[in-house]
Structure formats: C-alpha cells, structure tokens
ROTOR-725489 format. One line per 5 residues: number of its first residue (from 0); their letters; for each residue x, y, z of N, C-alpha, C. Coordinates in nm, 2 decimals, padded with zeros to 4 digits, always signed. Atoms other than C-alpha are relative to their C-alpha. Layout:
<rs>
NUM	a	X/Y/Z/X/Y/Z/X/Y/Z; ...
</rs>
This chain:
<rs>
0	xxxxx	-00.12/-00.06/-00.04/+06.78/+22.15/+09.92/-00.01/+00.15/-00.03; +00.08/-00.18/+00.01/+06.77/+22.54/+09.98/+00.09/+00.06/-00.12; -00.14/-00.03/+00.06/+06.99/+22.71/+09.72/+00.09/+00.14/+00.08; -00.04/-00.10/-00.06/+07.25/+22.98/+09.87/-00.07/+00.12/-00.06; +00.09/-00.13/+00.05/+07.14/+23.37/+09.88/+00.08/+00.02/-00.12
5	xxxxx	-00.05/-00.08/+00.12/+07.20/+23.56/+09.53/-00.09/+00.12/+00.00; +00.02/-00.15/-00.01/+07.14/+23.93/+09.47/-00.15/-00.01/-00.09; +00.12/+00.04/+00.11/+06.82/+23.76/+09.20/-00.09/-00.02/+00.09; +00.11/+00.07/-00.11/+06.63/+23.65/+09.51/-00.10/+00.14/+00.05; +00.06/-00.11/-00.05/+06.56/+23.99/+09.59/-00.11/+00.10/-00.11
10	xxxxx	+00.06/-00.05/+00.14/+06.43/+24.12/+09.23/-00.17/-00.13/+00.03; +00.14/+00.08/+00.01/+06.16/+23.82/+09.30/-00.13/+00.01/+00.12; +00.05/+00.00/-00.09/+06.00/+23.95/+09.60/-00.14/+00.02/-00.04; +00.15/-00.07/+00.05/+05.69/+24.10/+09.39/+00.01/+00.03/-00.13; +00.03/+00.03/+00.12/+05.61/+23.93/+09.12/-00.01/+00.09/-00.13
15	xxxxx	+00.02/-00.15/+00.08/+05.49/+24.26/+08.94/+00.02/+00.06/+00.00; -00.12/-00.11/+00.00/+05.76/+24.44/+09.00/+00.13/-00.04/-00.06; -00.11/+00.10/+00.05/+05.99/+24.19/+08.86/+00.11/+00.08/-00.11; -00.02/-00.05/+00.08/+06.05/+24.36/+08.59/+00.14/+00.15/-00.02; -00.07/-00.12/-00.06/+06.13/+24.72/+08.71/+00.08/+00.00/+00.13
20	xxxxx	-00.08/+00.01/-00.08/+06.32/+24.54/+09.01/+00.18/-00.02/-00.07; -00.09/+00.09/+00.06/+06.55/+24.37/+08.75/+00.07/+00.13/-00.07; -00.11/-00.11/+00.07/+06.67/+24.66/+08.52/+00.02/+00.13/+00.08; -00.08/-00.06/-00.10/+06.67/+24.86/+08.81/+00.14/+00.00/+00.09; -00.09/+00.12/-00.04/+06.95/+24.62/+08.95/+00.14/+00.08/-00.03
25	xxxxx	-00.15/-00.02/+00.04/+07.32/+24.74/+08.98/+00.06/-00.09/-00.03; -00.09/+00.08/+00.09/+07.41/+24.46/+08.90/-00.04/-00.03/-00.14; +00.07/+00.02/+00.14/+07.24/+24.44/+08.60/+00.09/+00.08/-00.08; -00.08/-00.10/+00.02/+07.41/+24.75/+08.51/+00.19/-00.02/-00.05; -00.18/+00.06/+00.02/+07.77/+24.59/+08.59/+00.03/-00.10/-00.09
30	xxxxx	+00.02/+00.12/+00.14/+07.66/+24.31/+08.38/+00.03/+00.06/-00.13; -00.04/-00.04/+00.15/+07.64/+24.52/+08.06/+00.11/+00.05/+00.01; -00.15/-00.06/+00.05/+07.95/+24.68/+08.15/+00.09/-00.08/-00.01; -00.11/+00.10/+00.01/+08.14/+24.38/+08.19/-00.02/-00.08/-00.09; +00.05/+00.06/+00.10/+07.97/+24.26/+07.93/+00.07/+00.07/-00.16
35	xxxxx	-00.05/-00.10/+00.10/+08.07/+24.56/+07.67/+00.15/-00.01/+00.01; -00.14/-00.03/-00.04/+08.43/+24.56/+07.83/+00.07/-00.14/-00.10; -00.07/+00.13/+00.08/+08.50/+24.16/+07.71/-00.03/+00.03/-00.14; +00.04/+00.03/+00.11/+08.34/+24.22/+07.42/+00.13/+00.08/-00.10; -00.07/-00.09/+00.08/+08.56/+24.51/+07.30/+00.15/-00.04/+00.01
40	xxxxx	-00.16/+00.06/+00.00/+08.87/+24.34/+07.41/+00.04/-00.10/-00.07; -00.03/+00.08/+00.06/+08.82/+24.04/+07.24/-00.02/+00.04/-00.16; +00.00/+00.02/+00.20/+08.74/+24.20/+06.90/+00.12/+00.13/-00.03; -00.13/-00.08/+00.04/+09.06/+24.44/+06.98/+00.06/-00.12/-00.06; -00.07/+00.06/-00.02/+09.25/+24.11/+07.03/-00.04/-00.10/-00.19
45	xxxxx	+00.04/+00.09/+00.18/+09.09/+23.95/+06.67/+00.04/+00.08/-00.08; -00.02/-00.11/+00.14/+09.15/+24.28/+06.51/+00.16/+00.02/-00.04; -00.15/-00.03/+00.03/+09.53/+24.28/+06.58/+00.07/-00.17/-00.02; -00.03/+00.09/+00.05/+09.56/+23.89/+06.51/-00.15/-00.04/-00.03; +00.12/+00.05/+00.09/+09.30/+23.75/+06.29/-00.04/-00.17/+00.07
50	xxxxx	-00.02/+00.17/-00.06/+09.40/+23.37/+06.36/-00.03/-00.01/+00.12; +00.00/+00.06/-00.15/+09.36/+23.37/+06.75/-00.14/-00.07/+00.03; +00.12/+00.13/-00.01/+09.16/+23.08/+06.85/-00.02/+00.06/+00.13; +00.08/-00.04/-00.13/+08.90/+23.19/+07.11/-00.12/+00.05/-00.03; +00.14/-00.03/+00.05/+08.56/+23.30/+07.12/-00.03/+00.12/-00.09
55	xxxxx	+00.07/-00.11/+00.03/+08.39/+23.57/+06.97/+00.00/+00.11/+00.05; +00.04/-00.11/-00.13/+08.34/+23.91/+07.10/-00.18/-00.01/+00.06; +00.13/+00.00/-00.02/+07.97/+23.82/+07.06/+00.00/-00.13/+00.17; -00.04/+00.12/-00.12/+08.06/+23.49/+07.31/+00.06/+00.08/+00.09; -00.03/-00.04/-00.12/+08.29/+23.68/+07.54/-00.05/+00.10/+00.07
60	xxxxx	+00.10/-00.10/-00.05/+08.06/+23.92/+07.57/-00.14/-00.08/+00.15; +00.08/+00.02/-00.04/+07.82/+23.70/+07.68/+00.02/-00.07/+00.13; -00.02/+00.06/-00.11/+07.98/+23.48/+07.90/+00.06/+00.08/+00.08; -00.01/-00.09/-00.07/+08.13/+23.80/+08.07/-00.14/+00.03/+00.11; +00.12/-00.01/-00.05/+07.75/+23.90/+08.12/-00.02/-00.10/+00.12
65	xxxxx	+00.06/+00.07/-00.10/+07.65/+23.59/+08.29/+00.08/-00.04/+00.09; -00.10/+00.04/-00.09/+07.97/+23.56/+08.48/-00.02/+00.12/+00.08; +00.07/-00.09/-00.13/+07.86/+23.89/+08.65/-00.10/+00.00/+00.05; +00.12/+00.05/-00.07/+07.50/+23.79/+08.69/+00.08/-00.09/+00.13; -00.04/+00.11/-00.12/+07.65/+23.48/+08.92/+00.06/+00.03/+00.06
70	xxxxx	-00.16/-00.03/-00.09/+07.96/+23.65/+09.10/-00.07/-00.07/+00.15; +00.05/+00.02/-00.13/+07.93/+23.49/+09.43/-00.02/+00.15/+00.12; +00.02/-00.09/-00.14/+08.02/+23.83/+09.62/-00.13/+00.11/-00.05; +00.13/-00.08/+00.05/+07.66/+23.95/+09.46/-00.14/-00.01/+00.13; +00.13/+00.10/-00.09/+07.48/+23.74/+09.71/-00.05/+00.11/+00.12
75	x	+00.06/-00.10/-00.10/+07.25/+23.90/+09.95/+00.03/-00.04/+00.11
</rs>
C-alpha cells in the first residue's frame, strides 16, 4: 500500500544529500519554532500554577515538533 505524499519524501531523493536536504527544510525550521513556542508556553503555564497536570515543556515541546513534522498541509 503506497503511503500518501509528505514534504520527507522529497529530502530522500539523494541518499547523500539527505542530510543537507533535511536541515535545509522549512519545515524543519517551523518545526523548531513550533517547537520552542509550546515549550515556552507550557513552562509559562507551570510557572504561574505549579500544580497543573499536563506535560512538560520538555514533552510539549516535543510533541509540538513532531506535530509539525506530520502537518498534513506539508505534503508535496
């Protein structure tokens, strides 16, 4: 089964470029920012209540990241 297009498919065109296709990548880019953005909001949100049940900034950080990696409107 084929998988649908994603914006990663394109980074793998040439093997040995992989590399410098990848951190070349705007989306890569949007990734650490959306990445930095959760992170700082959830450790506002811990810093002004201690108790709030939720992840980490380290966690929302991350799952921010890979939630930008996958955006569907990334797709090629």
């Amino acid at each position: 089964m084929a998988l649908p297009p994603h914006w990663l498919d394109d980074v793998f065109t040439n093997p040995k470029d992989f590399v410098k296709n990848f951190l070349g990548s705007n989306q890569l880019w949007e990734a650490f920012t959306a990445a930095e953005k959760a992170y700082q909001s959830q450790k506002e949100a811990l810093d002004k209540q201690p108790n709030l049940a939720g992840p980490t900034p380290n966690q929302a950080a991350r799952q921010a990241f890979l939630d930008a990696l996958n955006r569907a409107d990334t797709a090629t």
